[in-house]
C-alpha positions as CSV (number, residue, x, y, z in Angstrom):
1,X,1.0,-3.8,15.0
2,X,1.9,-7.2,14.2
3,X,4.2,-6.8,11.3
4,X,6.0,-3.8,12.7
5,X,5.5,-4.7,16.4
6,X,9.5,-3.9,17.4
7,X,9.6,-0.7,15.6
8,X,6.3,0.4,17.1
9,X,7.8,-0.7,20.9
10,X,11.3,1.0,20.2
11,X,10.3,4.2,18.3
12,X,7.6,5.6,19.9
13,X,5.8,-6.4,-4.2
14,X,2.7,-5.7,-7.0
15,X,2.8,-8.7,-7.9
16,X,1.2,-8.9,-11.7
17,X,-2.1,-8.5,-12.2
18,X,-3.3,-12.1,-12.4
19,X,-5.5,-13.6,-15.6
20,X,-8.1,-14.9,-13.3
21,X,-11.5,-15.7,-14.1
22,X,-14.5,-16.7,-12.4
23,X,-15.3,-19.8,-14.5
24,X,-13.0,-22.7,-13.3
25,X,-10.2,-24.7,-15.2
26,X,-11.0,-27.9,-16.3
27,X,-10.9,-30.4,-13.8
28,X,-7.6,-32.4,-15.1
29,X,-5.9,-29.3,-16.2
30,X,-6.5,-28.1,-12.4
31,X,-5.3,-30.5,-11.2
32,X,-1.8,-30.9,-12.8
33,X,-1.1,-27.1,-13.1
34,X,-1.8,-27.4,-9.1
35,X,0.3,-30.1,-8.7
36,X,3.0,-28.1,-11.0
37,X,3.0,-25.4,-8.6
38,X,2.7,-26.8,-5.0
39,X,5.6,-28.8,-6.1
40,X,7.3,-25.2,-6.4
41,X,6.2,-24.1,-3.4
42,X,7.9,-26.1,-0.6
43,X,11.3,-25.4,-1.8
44,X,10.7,-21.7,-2.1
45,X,9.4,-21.4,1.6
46,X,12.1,-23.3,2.4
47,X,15.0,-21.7,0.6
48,X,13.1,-18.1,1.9
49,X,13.4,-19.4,5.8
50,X,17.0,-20.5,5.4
51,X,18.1,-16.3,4.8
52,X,15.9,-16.0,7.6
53,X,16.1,-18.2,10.3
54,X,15.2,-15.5,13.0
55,X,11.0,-15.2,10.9
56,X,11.0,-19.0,10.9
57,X,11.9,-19.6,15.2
58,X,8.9,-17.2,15.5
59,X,6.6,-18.7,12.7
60,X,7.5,-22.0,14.7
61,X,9.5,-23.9,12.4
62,X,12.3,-25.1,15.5
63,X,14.3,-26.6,12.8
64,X,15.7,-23.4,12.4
65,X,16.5,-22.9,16.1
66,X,20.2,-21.3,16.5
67,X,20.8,-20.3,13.6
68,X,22.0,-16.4,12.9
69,X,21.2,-14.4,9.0
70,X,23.8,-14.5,6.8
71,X,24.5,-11.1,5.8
72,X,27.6,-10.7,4.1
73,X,27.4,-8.5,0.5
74,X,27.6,-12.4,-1.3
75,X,24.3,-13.7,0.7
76,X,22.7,-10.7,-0.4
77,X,23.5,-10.7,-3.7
78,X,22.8,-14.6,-3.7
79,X,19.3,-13.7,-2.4
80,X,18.4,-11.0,-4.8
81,X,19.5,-13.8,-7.6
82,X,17.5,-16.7,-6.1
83,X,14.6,-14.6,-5.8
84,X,14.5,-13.2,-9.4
85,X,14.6,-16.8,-10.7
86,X,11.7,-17.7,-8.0
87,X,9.9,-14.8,-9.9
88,X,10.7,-16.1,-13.1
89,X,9.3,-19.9,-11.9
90,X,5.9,-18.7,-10.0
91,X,5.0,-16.0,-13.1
92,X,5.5,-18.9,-15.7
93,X,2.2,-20.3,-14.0
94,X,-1.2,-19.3,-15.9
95,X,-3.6,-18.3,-13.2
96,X,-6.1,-18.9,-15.2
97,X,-5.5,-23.6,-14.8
98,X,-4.7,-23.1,-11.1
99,X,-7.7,-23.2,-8.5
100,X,-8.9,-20.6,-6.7
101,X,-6.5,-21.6,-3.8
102,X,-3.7,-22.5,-5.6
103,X,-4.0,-19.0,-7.4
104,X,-4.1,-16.8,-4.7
105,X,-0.9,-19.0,-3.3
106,X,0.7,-18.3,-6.7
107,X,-0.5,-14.5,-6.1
108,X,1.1,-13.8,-2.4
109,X,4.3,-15.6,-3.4
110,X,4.5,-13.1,-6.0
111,X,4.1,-10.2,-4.2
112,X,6.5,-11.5,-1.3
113,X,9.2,-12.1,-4.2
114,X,8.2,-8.2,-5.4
115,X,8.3,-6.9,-1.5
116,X,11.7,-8.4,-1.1
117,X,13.2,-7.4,-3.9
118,X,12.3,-4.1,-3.5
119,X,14.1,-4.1,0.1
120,X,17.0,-5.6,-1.1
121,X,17.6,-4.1,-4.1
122,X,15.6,-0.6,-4.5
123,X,15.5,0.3,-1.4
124,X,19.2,-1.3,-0.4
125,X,18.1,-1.6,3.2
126,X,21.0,-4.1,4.0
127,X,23.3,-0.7,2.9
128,X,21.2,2.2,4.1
129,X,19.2,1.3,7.4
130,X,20.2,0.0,10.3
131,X,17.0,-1.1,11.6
132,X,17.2,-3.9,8.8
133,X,19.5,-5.7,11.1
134,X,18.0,-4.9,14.5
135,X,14.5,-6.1,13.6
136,X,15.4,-8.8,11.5
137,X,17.3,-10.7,14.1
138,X,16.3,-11.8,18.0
139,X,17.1,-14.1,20.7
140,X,13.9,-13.1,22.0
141,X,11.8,-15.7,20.3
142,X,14.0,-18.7,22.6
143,X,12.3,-17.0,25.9
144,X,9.2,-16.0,24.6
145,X,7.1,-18.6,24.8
146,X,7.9,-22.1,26.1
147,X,7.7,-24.2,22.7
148,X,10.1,-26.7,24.3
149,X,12.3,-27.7,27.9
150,X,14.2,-24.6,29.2
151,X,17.6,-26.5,28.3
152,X,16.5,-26.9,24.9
153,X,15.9,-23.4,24.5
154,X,18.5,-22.2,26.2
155,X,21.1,-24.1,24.1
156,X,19.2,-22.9,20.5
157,X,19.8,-19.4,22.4
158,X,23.3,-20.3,23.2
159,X,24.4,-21.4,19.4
160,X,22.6,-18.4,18.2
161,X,24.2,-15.9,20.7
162,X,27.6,-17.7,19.8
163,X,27.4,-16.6,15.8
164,X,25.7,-13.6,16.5
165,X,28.8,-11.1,16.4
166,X,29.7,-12.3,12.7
167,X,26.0,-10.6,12.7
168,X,26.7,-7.6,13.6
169,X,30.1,-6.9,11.8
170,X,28.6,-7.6,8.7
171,X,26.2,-5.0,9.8
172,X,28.5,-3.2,10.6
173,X,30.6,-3.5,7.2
174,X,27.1,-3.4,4.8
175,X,26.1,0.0,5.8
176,X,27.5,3.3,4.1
177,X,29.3,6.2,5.9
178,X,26.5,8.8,5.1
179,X,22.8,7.6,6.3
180,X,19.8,9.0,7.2
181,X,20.1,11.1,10.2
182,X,16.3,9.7,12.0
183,X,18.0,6.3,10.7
184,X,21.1,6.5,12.7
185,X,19.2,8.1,15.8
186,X,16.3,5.1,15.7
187,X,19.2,2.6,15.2
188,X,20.8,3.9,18.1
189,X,18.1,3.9,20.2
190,X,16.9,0.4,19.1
191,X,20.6,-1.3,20.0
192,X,20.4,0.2,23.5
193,X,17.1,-1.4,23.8
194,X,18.7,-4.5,22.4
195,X,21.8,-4.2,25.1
196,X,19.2,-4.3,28.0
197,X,17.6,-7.3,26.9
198,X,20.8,-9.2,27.0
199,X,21.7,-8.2,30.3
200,X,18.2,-8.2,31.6
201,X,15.4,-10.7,30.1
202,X,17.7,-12.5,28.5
203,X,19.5,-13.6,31.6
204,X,16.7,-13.9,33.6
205,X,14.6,-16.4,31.2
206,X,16.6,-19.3,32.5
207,X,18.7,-17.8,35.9
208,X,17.1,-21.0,37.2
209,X,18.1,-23.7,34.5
210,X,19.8,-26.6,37.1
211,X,22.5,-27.2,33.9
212,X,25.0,-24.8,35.9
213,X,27.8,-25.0,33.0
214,X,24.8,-24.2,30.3
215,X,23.6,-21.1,32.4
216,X,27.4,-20.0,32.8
217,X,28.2,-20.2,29.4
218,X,25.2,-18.1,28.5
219,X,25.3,-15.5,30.6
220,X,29.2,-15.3,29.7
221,X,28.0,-15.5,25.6
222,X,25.2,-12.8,26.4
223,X,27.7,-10.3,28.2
224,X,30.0,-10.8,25.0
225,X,27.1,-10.2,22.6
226,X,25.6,-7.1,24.2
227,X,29.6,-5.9,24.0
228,X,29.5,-6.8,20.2
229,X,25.9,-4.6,20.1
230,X,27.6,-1.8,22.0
231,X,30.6,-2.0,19.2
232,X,27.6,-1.6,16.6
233,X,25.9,1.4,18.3
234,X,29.2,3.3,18.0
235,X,29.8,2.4,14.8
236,X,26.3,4.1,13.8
237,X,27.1,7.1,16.2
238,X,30.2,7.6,14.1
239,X,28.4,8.1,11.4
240,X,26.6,11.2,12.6
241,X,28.8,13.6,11.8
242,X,28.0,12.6,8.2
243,X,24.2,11.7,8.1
244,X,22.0,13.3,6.0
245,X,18.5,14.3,6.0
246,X,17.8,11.5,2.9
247,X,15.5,9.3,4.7
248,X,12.3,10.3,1.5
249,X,11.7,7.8,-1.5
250,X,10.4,10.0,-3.5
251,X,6.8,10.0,-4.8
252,X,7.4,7.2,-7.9
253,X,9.4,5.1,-6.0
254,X,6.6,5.2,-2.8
255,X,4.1,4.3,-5.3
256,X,6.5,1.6,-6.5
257,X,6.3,0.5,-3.2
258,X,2.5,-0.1,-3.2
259,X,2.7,-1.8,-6.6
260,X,5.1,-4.2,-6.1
261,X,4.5,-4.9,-2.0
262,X,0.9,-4.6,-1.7
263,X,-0.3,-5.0,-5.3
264,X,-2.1,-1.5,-5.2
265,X,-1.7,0.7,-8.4
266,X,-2.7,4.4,-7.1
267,X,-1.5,7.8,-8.3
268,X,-0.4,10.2,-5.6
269,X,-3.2,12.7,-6.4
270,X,-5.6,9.7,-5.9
271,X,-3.5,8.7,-2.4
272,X,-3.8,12.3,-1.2
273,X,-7.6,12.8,-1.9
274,X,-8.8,9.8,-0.3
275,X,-6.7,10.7,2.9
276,X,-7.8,13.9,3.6
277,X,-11.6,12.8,2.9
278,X,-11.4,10.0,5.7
279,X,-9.6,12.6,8.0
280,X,-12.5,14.7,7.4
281,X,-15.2,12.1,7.8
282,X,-13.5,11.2,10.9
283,X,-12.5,15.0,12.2
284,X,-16.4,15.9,11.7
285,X,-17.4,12.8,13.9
286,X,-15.5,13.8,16.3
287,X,-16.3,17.0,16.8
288,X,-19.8,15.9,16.9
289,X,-19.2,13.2,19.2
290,X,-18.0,16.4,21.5
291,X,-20.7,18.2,21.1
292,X,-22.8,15.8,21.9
293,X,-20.9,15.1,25.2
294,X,-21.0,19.3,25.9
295,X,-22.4,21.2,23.4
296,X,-21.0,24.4,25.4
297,X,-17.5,23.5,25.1
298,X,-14.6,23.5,22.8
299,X,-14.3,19.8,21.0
300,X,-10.5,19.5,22.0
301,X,-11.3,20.3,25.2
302,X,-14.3,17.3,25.3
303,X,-11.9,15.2,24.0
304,X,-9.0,15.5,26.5
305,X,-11.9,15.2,29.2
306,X,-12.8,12.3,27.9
307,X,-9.4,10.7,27.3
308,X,-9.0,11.6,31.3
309,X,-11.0,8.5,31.9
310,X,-8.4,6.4,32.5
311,X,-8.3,3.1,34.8
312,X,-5.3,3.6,37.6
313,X,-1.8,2.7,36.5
314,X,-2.1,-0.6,38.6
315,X,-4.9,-1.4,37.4
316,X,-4.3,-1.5,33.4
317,X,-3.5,-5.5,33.1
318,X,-7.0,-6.5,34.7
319,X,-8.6,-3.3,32.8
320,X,-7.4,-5.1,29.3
321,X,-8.2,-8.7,30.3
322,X,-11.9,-7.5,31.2
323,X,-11.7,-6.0,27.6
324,X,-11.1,-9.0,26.4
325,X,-13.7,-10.9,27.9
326,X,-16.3,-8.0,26.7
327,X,-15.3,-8.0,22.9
328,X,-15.1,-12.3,22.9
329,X,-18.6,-12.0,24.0
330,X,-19.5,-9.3,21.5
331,X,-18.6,-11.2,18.4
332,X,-19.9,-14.0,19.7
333,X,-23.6,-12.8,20.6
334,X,-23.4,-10.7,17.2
335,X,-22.4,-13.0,15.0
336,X,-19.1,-10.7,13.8
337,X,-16.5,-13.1,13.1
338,X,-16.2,-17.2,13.4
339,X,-13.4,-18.2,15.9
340,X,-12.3,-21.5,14.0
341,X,-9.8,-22.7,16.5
342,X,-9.5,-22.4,20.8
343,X,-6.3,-20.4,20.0
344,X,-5.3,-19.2,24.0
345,X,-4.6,-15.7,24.6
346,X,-2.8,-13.8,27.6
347,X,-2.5,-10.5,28.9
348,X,0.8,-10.2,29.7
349,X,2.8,-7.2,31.0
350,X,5.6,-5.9,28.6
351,X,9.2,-7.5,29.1
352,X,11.3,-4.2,29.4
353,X,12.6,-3.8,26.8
354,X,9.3,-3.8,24.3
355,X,7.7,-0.8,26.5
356,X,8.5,2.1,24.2
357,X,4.5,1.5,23.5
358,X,1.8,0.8,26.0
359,X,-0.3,-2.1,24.0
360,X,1.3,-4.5,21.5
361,X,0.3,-8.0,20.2
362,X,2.6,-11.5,19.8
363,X,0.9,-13.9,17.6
364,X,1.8,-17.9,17.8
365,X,3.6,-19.1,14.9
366,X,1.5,-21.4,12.6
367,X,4.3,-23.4,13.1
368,X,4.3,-24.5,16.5
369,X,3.3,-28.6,16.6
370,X,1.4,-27.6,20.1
371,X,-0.8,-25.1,20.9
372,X,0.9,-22.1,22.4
373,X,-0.5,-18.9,23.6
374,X,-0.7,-15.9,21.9
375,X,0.1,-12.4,24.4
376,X,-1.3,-8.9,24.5
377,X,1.1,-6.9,25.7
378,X,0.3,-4.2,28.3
379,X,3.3,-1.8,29.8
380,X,1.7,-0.3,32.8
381,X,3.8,2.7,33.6
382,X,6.7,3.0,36.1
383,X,5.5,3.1,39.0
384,X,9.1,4.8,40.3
385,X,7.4,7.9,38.3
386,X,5.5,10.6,39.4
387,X,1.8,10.2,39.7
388,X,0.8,12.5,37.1
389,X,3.4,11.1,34.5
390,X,1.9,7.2,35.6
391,X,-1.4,9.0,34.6
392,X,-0.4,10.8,31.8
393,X,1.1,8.0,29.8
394,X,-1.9,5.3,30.8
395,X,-4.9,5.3,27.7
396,X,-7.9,6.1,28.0
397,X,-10.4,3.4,28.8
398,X,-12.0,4.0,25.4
399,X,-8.8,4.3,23.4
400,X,-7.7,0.7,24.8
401,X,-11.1,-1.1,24.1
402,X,-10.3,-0.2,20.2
403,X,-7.0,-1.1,21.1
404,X,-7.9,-4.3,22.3
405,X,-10.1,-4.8,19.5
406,X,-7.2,-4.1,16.7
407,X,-4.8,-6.0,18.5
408,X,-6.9,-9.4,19.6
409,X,-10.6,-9.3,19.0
410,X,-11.1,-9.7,16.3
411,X,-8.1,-8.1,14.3
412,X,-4.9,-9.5,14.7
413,X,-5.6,-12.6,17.2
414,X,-8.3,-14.0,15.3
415,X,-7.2,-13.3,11.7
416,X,-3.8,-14.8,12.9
417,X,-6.6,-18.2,14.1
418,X,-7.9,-18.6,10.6
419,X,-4.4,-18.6,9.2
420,X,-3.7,-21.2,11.9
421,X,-6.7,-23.0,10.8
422,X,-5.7,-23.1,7.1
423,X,-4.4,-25.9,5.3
424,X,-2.2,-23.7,3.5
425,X,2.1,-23.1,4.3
426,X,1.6,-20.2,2.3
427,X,-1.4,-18.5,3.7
428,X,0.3,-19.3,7.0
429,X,3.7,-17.9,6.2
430,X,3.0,-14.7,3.9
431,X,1.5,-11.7,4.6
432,X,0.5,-8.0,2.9
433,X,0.8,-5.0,4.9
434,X,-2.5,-3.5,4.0
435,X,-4.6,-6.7,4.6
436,X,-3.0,-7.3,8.2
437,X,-2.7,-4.1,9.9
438,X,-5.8,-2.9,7.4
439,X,-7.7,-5.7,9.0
440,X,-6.9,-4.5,12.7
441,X,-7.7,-0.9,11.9
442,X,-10.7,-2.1,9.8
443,X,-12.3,-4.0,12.6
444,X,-12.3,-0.9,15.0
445,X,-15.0,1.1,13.3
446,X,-16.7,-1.7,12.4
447,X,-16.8,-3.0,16.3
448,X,-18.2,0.6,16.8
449,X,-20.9,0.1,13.9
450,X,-22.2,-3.1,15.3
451,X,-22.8,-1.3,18.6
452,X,-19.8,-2.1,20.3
453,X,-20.1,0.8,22.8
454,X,-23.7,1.3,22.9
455,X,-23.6,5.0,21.1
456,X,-21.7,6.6,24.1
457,X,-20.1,9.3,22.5
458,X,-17.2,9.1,24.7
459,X,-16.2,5.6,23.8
460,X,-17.2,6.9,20.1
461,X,-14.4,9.2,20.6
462,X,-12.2,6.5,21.6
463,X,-12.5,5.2,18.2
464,X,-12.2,8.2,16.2
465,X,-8.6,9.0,18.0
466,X,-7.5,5.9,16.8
467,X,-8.5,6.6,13.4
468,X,-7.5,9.9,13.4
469,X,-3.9,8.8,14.3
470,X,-3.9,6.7,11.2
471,X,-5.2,9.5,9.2
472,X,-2.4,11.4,9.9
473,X,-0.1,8.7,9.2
474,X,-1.5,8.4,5.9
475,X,-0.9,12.3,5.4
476,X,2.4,12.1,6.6
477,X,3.9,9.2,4.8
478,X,2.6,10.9,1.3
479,X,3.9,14.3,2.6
480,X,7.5,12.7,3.7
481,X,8.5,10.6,0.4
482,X,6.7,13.4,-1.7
483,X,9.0,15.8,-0.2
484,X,6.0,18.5,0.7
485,X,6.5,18.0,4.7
486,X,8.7,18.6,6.7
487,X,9.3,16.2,10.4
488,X,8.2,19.7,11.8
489,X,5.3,19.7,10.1
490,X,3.9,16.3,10.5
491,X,4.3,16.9,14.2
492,X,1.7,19.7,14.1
493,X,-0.1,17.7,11.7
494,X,-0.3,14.7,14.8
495,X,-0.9,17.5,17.4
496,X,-4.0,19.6,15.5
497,X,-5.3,16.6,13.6
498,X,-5.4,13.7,15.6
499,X,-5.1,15.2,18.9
500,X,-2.3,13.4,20.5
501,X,0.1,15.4,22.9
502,X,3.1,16.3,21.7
503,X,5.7,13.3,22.9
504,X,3.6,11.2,21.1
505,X,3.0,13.3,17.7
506,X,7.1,14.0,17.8
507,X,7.5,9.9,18.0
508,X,4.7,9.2,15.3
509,X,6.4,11.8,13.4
510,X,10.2,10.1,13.9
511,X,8.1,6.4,12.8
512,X,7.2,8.0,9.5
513,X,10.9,8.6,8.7
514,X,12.0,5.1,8.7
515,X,8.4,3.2,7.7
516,X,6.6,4.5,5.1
517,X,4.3,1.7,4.9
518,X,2.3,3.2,8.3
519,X,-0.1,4.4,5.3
520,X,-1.2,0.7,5.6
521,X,-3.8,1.0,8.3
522,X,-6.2,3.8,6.8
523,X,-5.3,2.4,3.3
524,X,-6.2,-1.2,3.7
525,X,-9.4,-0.4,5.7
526,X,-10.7,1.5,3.1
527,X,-10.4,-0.8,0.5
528,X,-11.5,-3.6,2.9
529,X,-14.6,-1.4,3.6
530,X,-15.3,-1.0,0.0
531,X,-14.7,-5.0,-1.0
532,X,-17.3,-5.5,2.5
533,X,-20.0,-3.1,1.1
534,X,-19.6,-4.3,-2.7
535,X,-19.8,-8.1,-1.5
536,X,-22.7,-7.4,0.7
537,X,-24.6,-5.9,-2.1
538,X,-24.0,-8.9,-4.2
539,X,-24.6,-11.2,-2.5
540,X,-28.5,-10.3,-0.6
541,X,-29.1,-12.0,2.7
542,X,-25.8,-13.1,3.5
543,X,-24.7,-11.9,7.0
544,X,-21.5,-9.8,8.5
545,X,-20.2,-12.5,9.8
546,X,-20.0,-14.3,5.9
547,X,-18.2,-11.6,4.7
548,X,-15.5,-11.3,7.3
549,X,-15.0,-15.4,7.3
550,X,-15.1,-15.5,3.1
551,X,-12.5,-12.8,3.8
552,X,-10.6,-14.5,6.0
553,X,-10.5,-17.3,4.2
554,X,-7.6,-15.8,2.1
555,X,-5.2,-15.2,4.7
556,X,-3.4,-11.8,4.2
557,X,-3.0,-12.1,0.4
558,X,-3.1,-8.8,-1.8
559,X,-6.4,-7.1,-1.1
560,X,-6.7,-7.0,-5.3
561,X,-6.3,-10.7,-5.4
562,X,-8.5,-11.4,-2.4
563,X,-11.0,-8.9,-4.1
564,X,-11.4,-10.5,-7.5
565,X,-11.6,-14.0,-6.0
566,X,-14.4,-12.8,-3.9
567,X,-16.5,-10.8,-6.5
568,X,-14.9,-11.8,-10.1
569,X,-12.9,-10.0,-12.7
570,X,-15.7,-7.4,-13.2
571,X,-15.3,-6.0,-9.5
572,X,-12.2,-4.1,-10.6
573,X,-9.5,-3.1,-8.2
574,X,-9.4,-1.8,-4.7
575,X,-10.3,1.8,-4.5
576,X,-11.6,1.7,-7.9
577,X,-14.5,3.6,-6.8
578,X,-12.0,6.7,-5.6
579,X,-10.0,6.9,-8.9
């Protein structure tokens, strides 16, 4: 849950097709077209990190350090301008004189221009959602990690605290008086959240900095800030009386949304098929996994026995960490995945105010000049809660191992080390929805596959709930912005389907209302899965392992582009095989 890792914690564009071909350019005209373009790109990466300075602290870029989003109606409308013209300058490239690198740069800029522009300007998120300004800006990345001294941080912190309420009355201004009800009550939520980091973490990241005068004037900027973050909360709780129940795109503009920010052209009928056949796939393995467990009983109740083994509520951090140790070994001793760099990770437990979800990854920027530490995020329950509730909210044992697996090894953690490895800004910087969180997702039942597990049908189980949850989500985002379900109904839907208890199908229900793109995971594993099995065929005797580094190779880029450089024009799109 990289990507959408604060909305996940809190809560609970297509770029054109390119003219690529398989035979290569001519050396020389290669080489200047390449030269043409990478002298585009700097600038544009650039010019992108400066309207968000917040992305580039936690990509690692610490030239950016203390500086706050400009987002006054002119910065916006200077944005949506700058980026049209970048549109204009990257699409004036033939794809077919660039290399295969250089295209598939030329490719994910493209699709970031599309992505953005659709936020900005179809969407209108700086007018309609108040999560645009709650996820988009942090002081979070300044304690995080220790990328430089204390003091140094905590002055960035300080500037960025300092300009911070400009922030927030912009947000404040930006956003119309009638907005979508789940809207308002997630962006509500979200700034509470955001008031006890500044008066908890916040503080306590640097209660012991010796600059006395630096720690005063923090703490006294912080109180101010979470003041200025209370003043924002109001303003959205004044706008209750007026919200609406208009949180749906609408089926053309969702599968807008696909073309221009993941580069995937799909009809809704096609969308909706291919969902309910990999529920089904997944529902009948699961049932059978039951029955194998206790042929006797009813499947839900197999399952719910089985998601009873759980490791005690102290005991979750080391239960991870082991799980971390087991799947590095796995894809080591069968040859899953290479592990290019000595990237460190850490279990860590959750700061407080990220435990709205028990597991959660932060990947190192690809920034960083030294070697930092990624963290997997455990939130072990409260321990001031009763005994059954501590019980009650931990996982399961199996659910966490393809937790685990999604989150660090080998989805996010070690597609996040090949990026680190590349030699490429953009593969470093940009990302596709469907090829990150596909990836994580992807990697669960393919763990499984390789014998991850060793056919125990109760860790098989853990696996199928986790796919069965993004099933659902699949369902539920086509259902939403279609307008043929209701939040009602895609609560059952969680419940019956996917086998969750009701808290959690009521928040997984709430997250469809403000992010439709939770399609992603089941969407980009399938058409992963497909590209896996068609390259395998192709290519005879080359291993698992191959396939996932060849994949890798491209960073996150649109799974079309990644797809045709991998197999040639003749492969035809994701999917194609469904249409």
């Amino acid at each position: 849950m990289k990507a959408q890792l604060l909305l996940a914690s809190l809560i609970v564009a297509c770029c054109p097709s390119p003219r690529a071909t398989t035979t290569p350019p001519p050396p020389a005209a290669a080489d200047v077209a390449d030269a043409e373009l990478a002298a585009a790109i700097d600038p544009f990466i650039d010019a992108h990190l400066a309207f968000r300075p917040s992305w580039a602290v936690e990509l690692g870029d610490h030239a950016y350090d203390g500086q706050v989003p400009d987002r006054s109606a002119a910065a916006i409308a200077a944005e949506i301008a700058r980026l049209r013209a970048a549109r204009a300058t990257f699409q004036a490239f033939d794809a077919r004189e660039l290399s295969p690198r250089r295209r598939v740069e030329q490719q994910l800029i493209l699709t970031e221009i599309a992505k953005e522009l659709f936020e900005l300007d179809v969407r209108r998120r700086p007018y309609r959602d108040p999560f645009f300004y709650l996820f988009k800006f942090s002081l979070n990345a300044y304690i995080a990690r220790d990328y430089a001294p204390p003091a140094e941080r905590a002055a960035a912190m300080l500037r960025a605290c300092e300009a911070a309420p400009a922030y927030y009355a912009q947000a404040t201004q930006n956003l119309e008086p009638a907005l979508p009800r789940a809207w308002l009550q997630a962006g509500i939520m979200i700034s509470a959240g955001t008031i006890q980091f500044l008066g908890g973490d916040a503080k306590r990241a640097f209660a012991s900095l010796p600059d006395e005068a630096l720690r005063a004037k923090l703490d006294a900027c912080l109180d101010a800030l979470a003041e200025h973050v209370g003043a924002f909360r109001g303003a959205l709780e004044r706008r209750m009386p007026d919200a609406t129940d208009d949180f749906r795109l609408g089926a053309d503009t969702l599968l807008q949304m696909l073309r221009e920010a993941e580069g995937l052209d799909l009809d809704l009928a096609t969308l909706e098929r291919i969902a309910r056949e990999d529920l089904d796939r997944n529902h009948a393995a699961i049932v059978a996994a039951a029955a194998a467990i206790d042929p006797r009983r009813d499947a839900a109740a197999v399952i719910a026995l089985a998601a009873a083994d759980k490791p005690a509520p102290d005991q979750v951090i080391a239960e991870a960490t082991g799980q971390l140790e087991l799947l590095r070994r796995f894809l080591v001793d069968e040859q899953i995945v290479s592990l290019p760099r000595p990237d460190p990770i850490e279990v860590r437990e959750s700061p407080a105010f990220m435990r709205g979800n028990f597991a959660a990854f932060s990947g190192a920027g690809a920034f960083e000049p030294t070697p930092l530490p990624s963290y997997y995020y455990i939130a072990p329950p409260d321990p001031s809660w009763p005994v059954e509730q501590q019980r009650a909210y931990v996982m399961s044992r199996a659910d966490l191992l393809f937790t685990s697996a999604h989150e660090v090894y080998p989805g996010h953690f070690v597609q996040g080390m090949h990026q680190r490895a590349s030699d490429s800004r953009v593969l470093q910087t940009f990302e596709v929805y469907t090829a990150s969180e596909g990836w994580a997702h992807y990697v669960e039942e393919m763990m499984w596959d390789a014998g991850l597990g060793g056919g125990d049908p109760r860790v098989h189980i853990g696996q199928l709930k986790n796919a069965l949850l993004r099933n659902v989500r699949f369902l539920v985002a086509l259902g939403y912005h279609a307008g043929t379900m209701t939040v009602e109904d895609a609560t059952r839907l969680f419940v019956e389907k996917a086998f969750t208890d009701p808290k959690t199908a009521m928040q997984q229900a709430m997250r469809g209302t403000v992010d439709p793109m939770f399609l992603g995971y089941t969407l980009g594993k399938l058409a992963i899965r497909e590209l896996r099995d068609d390259w395998m065929r192709a290519n005879p005797g080359r291993s698992l392992r191959d396939f996932h580094d060849a994949f890798l190779s491209h960073g996150e880029a649109p799974l079309a582009v990644t797809r045709r450089l991998m197999l040639g024009d003749a492969a035809g799109p994701p999917l194609h095989r469904a249409r």
